[in-house]
KOLGUDO-94302 format. One line per field, with one value per residue (C-alpha): residue in three letters; x, y, z. Coordinates in steps of 0.1 Angstrom, whole numbers. Each point is the difference from the previous one (the first is absolute). Layout:
! residues N
resn = c(ala ...)
c1 = c(X ...)
c2 = c(Y ...)
c3 = c(Z ...)
***
This chain:
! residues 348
resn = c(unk unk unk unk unk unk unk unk unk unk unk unk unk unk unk unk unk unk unk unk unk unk unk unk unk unk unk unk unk unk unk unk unk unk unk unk unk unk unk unk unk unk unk unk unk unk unk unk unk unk unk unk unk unk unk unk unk unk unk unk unk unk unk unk unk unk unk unk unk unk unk unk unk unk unk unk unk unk unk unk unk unk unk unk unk unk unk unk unk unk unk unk unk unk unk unk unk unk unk unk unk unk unk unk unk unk unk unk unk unk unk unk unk unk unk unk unk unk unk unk unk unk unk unk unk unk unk unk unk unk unk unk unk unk unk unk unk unk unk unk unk unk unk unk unk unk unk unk unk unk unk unk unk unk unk unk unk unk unk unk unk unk unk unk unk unk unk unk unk unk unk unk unk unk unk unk unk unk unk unk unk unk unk unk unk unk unk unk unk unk unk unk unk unk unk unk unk unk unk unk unk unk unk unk unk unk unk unk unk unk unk unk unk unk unk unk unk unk unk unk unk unk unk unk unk unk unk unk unk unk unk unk unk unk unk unk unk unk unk unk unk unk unk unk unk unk unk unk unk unk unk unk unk unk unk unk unk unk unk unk unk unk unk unk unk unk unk unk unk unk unk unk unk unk unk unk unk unk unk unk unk unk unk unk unk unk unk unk unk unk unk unk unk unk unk unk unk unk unk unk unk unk unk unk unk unk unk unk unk unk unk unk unk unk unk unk unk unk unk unk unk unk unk unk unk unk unk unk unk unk unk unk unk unk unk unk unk unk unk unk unk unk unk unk unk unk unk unk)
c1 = c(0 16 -4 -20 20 -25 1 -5 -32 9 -39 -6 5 -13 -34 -1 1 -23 -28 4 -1 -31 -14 -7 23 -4 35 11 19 -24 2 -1 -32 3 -19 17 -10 -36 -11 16 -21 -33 8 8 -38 -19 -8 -2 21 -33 -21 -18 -1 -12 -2 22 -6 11 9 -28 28 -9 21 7 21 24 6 -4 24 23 4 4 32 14 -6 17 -30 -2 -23 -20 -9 -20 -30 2 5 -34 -18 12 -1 -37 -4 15 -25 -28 -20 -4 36 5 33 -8 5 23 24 0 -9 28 2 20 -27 12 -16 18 -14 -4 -1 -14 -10 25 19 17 20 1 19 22 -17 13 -28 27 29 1 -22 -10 38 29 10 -24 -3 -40 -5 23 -6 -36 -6 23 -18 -31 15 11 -32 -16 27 3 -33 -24 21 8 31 20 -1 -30 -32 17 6 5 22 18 -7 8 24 -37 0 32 -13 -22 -12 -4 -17 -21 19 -31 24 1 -33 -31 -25 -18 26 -8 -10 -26 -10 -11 -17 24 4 34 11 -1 26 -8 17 -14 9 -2 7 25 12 33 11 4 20 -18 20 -13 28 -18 -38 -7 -38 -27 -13 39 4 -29 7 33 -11 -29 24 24 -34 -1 16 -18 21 -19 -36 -18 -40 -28 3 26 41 14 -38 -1 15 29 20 15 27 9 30 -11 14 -26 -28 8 -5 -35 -7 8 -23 -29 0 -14 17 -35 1 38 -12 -27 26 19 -23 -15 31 13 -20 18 -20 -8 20 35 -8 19 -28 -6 3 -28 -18 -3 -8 -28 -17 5 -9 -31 1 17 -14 14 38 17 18 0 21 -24 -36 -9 20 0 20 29 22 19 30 23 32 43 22 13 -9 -25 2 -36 -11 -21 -7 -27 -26 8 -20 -23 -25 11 -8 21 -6 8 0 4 38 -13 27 -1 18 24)
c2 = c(0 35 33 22 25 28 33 2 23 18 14 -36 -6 34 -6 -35 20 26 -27 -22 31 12 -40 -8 -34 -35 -5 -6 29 21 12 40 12 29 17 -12 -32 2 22 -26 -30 23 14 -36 -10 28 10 36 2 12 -28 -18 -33 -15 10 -25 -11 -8 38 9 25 0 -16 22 -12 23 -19 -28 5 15 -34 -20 17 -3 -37 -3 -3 6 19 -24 -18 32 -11 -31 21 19 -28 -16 32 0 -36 4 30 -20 -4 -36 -7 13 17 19 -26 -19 31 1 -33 -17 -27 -8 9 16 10 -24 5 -24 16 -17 11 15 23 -28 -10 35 10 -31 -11 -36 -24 -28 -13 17 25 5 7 25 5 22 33 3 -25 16 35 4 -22 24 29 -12 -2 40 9 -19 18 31 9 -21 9 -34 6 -29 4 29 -15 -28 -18 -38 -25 -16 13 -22 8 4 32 9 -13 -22 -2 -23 -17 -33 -22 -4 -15 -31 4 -28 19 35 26 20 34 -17 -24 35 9 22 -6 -22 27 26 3 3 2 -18 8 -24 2 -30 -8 -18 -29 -36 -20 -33 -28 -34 -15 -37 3 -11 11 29 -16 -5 35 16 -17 17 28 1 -10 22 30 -15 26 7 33 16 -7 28 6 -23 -36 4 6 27 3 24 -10 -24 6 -33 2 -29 -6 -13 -36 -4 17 -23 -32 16 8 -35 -13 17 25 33 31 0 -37 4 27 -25 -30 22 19 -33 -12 26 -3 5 -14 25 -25 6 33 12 4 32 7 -26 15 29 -15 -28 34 21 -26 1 -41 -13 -31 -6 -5 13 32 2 22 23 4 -23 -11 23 27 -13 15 -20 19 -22 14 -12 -19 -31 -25 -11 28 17 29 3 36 4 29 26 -10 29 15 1 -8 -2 28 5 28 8 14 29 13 33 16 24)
c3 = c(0 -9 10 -15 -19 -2 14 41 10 32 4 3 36 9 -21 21 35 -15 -8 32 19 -14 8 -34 -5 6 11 -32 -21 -20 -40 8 -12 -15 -20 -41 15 11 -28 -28 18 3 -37 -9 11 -8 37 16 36 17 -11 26 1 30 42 9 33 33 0 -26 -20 -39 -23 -29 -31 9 33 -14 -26 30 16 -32 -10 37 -4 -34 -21 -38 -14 -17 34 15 -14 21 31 -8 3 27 18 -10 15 30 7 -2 31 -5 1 34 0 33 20 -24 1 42 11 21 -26 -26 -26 -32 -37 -28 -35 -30 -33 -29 -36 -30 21 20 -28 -16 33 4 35 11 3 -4 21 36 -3 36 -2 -15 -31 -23 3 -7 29 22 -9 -6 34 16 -12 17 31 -2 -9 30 23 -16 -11 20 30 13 14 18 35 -1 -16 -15 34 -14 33 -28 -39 -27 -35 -20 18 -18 -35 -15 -38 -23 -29 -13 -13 -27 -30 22 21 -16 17 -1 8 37 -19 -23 27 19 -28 -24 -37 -6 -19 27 25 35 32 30 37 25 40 12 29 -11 -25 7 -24 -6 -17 -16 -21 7 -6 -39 4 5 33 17 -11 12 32 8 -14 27 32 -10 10 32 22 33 5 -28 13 -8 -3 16 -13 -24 0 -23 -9 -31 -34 3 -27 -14 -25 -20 -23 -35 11 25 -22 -24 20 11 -39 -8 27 -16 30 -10 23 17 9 11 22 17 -1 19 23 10 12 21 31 37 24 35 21 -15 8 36 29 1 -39 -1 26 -19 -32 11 15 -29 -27 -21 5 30 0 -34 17 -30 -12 -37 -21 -16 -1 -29 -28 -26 28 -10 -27 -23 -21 -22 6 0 -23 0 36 25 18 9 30 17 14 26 -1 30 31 -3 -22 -38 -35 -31 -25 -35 -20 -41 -11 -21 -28 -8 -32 12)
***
């Protein structure tokens, strides 16, 4: 590995201290964005700086592209990915998503977001080999971005409203796409009811990843099986009856959505293989955690904490490379629901 040979910036320390100091970084070092920079992307997109987008809660501050724009050059955005940032900054204000109390709770809930449609591949986002991971710069960027936005213009600062025990790296970045090359079912975005030739961004509150491996199984039922221990985890118990509760988001590397394909599973009747698997019964709970759950549960007698409400809760996304490798990735114990939202593309 060499150096690099081009010319040292000396503002670039001093812009560093000038934007930590004003609280506007995530820890990690910060594009300055000044104003050649923000007024390419906005001129890029055909936005005004004083347009509003959305009140973005927990702080209820309005979004404008301007701001928006602001926090995609910081995290190293190009231009062409703003439009994705609209959207998802329109999401994540919707009411039904919840990002008041995903943006304070204690938890480790954070926003991730799926895009689908012709701007994934137009922008280069990975929807192949570790893409929860490092490595492309619309993933890591455009996930980034997010996070600013949240902090800088939501107003959930770490520490202040943002008062998570433990966090999680989602919180840093998380963005990625369908693997729908390799996918034999309905892609996510049509499945909630967009055209396939529309892209879309959907936003969805997780409370963590869990890697779920099944090098050995050879068919849909062995599958679904792990798939549904693997959901199993008391500490995420969250509404009345259920665990994560919400939309479990499922992601499945083409191997395995292959194997339920080849079955004759739809994606629907892998969701039910799945959901009807993952059951916990109340006594592996610890006593007082089932103390509280027998009295808070719409069924007590039925003994059993299921995953999500019914079946169809769960979200499947075909997603990875190569491997056996799925995730799991539990809804946030509280109140949310995914949203998704059209990627508009404006002439500039």
């Amino acid at each position: 590995m060499n150096i690099w040979r081009g010319a040292h910036d000396a503002a670039w320390e001093t812009v560093q201290q000038e934007l930590a100091a004003a609280y506007l970084t995530d820890g990690l070092p910060l594009v300055p964005p000044d104003a050649e920079r923000v007024a390419d992307m906005l001129a890029h997109n055909g936005y005004q700086p004083e347009e509003e987008i959305a009140l973005l809660p927990p702080g209820f501050e309005t979004a404008t592209a301007g701001d928006i724009a602001i926090c995609a050059v910081m995290a190293g955005c190009k231009a062409e990915y703003l439009p994705v940032l609209i959207a998802a900054t329109e999401a994540l204000s919707d009411m039904n998503f919840n990002l008041v109390g995903i943006a304070t709770t204690t938890g480790s809930a954070a926003p991730i977001y799926i895009v689908n449609g012709p701007i994934a591949e137009q922008i280069g986002l990975n929807a192949g080999n570790n893409l929860l991971g490092s490595g492309h710069r619309a993933n890591a960027t455009i996930g980034r971005a997010m996070s600013l936005i949240l902090q800088n213009i939501g107003g959930a600062k770490p520490g202040e409203v943002d008062m998570a025990t433990l966090g999680q790296p989602a919180k840093y970045a998380c963005c990625f796409g369908e693997n729908v090359a390799e996918s034999p079912w309905t892609a996510l975005h049509v499945e909630r009811g967009f055209a396939e030739n529309t892209s879309v961004v959907t936003v969805v509150g997780i409370a963590g990843t869990v890697e779920v491996n099944d090098s050995d199984s050879q068919d849909a039922g062995g599958l679904a099986q792990t798939f549904a221990q693997s959901m199993l985890i008391a500490g995420v118990a969250g509404g009345a009856g259920l665990l994560g509760g919400g939309e479990p988001l499922c992601i499945l590397p083409p191997e395995w959505a292959a194997r339920f394909h080849q079955d004759g599973y739809s994606k629907q009747q892998t969701k039910a293989a799945i959901w009807e698997r993952a059951t916990l019964p109340v006594e592996k709970l610890a006593p007082a955690v089932r103390k509280r759950r027998m009295a808070s549960s719409a069924d007590p007698a039925a003994g059993l904490i299921r995953v999500a409400e019914k079946a169809d809760d769960l979200m499947i996304v075909v997603a990875g490379g190569v491997g056996r490798k799925a995730a799991y990735a539990p809804t946030w114990g509280g109140s949310t629901k995914a949203i998704s939202r059209e990627i508009r593309i404006r002439k500039s």
